[in-house]
Residue, then its C-alpha position, 0 to 999 in steps of 0.5 A: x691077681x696078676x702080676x707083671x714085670x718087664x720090659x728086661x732088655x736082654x742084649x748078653x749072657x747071663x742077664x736074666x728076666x725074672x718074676x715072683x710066682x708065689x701063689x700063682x700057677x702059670x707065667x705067659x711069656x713075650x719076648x720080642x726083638x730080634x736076636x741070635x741066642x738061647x734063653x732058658x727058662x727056669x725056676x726057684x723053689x723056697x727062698x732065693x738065694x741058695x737055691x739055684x733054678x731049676x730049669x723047666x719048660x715053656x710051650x709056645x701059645x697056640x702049641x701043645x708041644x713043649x719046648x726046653x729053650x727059647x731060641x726065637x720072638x714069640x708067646x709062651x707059657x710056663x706051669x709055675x705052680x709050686x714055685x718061688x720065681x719064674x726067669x729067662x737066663x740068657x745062656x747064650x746070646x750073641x747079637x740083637x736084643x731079646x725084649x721080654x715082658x713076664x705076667x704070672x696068673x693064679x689061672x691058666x693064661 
C-alpha cells in the first residue's frame, strides 16, 4: 500500500520534507514552487533518532540519469528499499517556496 505525505511547505534551511518507507521500495517526488536553493535527499536506516540521514540520490522522472540534489520544480524518484525514512533537507534555500508532496510504493513509481 502507498503511502503519501505533504504538502511541506519549505520557505528555509534546515526544514525538511520526510516520509516513512518501511516495507516499501521507492519514493516519487514532486516539488513545485519557485525557489532559489538546494534540497537534499536523504535516508535513515533502523530507528530515528540517533541515526543520522544518509544522503542518496533522486532521478528525475523521464531520465536515467541520477542526481545528488534537487536544485529546480520537477518529478523524481528515489530507490528506498532497505530504509526507515526518505526526506528532502532544505541545504540551502534563499528566496521562494519549495512545495513538496512525497508518496512511497512498495513497487517501482
Amino acid at each position: 500500500m502507498s503511502n503519501v505525505a505533504g504538502p511541506f511547505y519549505i520557505t528555509a534551511a534546515g526544514q525538511i520534507a520526510s516520509i516513512s518507507t518501511s516495507d516499501q521500495s521507492c519514493v516519487g517526488v514532486s516539488v513545485t514552487g519557485s525557489f532559489t536553493g538546494t534540497l537534499q535527499p536523504g535516508v535513515t536506516i533502523g530507528p530515528n533518532g540517533p541515526n543520522a540521514p544518509v544522503n542518496t540520490q533522486v532521478t528525475p522522472y523521464g531520465s536515467s540519469t541520477a542526481q545528488n540534489t534537487i536544485t529546480a520544480a520537477g518529478g523524481f524518484n528515489a530507490n528506498v528499499a532497505g530504509t526507515t525514512t526518505f526526506q528532502l533537507s532544505a541545504t540551502s534555500l534563499s528566496v521562494g517556496t519549495a512545495v513538496v508532496y512525497l508518496v512511497s510504493s512498495p513497487a517501482h513509481i
